[in-house]
N, C-alpha and C positions, 0 to 999 in steps of 0.2 A: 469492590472488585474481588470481593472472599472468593474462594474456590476456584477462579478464572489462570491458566498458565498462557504465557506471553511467550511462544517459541519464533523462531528464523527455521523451517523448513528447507531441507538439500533435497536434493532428488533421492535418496531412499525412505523420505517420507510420503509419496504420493499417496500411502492409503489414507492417509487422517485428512486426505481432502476429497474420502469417500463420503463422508459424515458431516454435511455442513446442514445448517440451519438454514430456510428460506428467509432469504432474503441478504444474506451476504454478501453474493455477489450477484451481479446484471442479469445470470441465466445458470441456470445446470453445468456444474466444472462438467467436462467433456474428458475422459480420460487422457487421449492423442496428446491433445493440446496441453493437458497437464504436464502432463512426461516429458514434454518440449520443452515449457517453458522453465520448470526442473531440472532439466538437463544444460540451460543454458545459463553458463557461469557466470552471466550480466544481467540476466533476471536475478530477481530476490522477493520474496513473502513471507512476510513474518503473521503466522494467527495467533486469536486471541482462543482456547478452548475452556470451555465448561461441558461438565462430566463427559468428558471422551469426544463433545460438537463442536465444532469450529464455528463460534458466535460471533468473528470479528476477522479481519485480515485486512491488509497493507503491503502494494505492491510499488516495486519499483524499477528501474534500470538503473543501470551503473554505465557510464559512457566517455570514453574521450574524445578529444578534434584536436587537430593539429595543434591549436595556436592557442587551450585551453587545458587545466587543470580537470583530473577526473571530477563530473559532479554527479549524482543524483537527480533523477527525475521519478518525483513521486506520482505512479499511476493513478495509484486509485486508493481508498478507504474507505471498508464498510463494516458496519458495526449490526449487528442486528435488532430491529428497532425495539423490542424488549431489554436490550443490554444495555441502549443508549445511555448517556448521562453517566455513566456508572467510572468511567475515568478509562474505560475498554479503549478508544480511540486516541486516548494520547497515550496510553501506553505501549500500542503499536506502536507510533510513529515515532515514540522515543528509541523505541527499540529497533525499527529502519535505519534513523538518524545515527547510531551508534552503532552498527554494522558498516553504514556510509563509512563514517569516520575510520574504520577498520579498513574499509577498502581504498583509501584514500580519497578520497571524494573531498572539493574543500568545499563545495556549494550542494545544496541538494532545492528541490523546487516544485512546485506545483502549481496548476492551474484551474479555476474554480468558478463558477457560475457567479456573478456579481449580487444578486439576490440569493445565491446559497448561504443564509447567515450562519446556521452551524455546520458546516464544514470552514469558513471562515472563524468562527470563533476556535472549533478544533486547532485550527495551524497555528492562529496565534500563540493558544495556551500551552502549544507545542514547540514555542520558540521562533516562532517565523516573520518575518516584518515584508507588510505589504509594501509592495511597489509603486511609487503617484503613478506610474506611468502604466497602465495595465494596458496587457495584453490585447489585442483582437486573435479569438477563437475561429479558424479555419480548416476547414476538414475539406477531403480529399475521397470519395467513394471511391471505391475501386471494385465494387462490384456492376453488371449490367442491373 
């Protein structure tokens, strides 16, 4: 992981998510949408950069409920598939996990494709113990 820095992004860093590598995240950052999610003090991203590129990042929210302690809900993680293996993705997430913990958060969590085995091996070697009782995955379109 030589040369690689492991930052937490506030919103006056929006430019350094002018300069990402394909394939980091889903689609093309959108600036709007960037500035948004930057601006909101329960979003959180932490990337991974090599020479000045954002090769890696890990998103989250930060959330309370009534009747719950604040936890963490791990979005997403992506590494860029050249960088993989390199320890780029547990280093994010440790580096999430530890901002959690900063925020008060006593749980943080994620959910995962049942055949995604390295994103599964990721979370483990990232401290996380699976659940017997897994999840059903249900989505909600809200566009026509």
């Amino acid at each position: 992981m030589s040369n690689v820095d492991i930052r937490l992004l506030t919103q006056a860093d929006a430019t350094v998510l002018e300069n990402v590598a394909p394939d980091v995240f889903d689609n093309p950052v959108q600036p709007h949408w960037c500035a948004e999610f930057l601006g909101d003090p329960r979003h959180h991203i932490v990337v991974a950069c090599k020479d000045g590129q954002v090769v890696g990042m890990a998103t989250g929210v930060h959330y309370v409920h009534p009747d719950k302690a604040p936890e963490l809900w791990i979005n997403e993680v992506g590494v860029v598939p050249s960088q993989q293996g390199r320890g780029i993705g547990k280093a994010l997430m440790a580096a999430l996990l530890e901002h959690a913990k900063a925020l008060g958060c006593k749980e943080a969590w994620v959910l995962t494709e049942e055949d995604n085995r390295a994103a599964r091996r990721l979370y483990t070697r990232a401290g996380g113990h699976e659940e017997a009782d897994r999840p059903v995955y249900v989505t909600f379109p809200l566009e026509d």
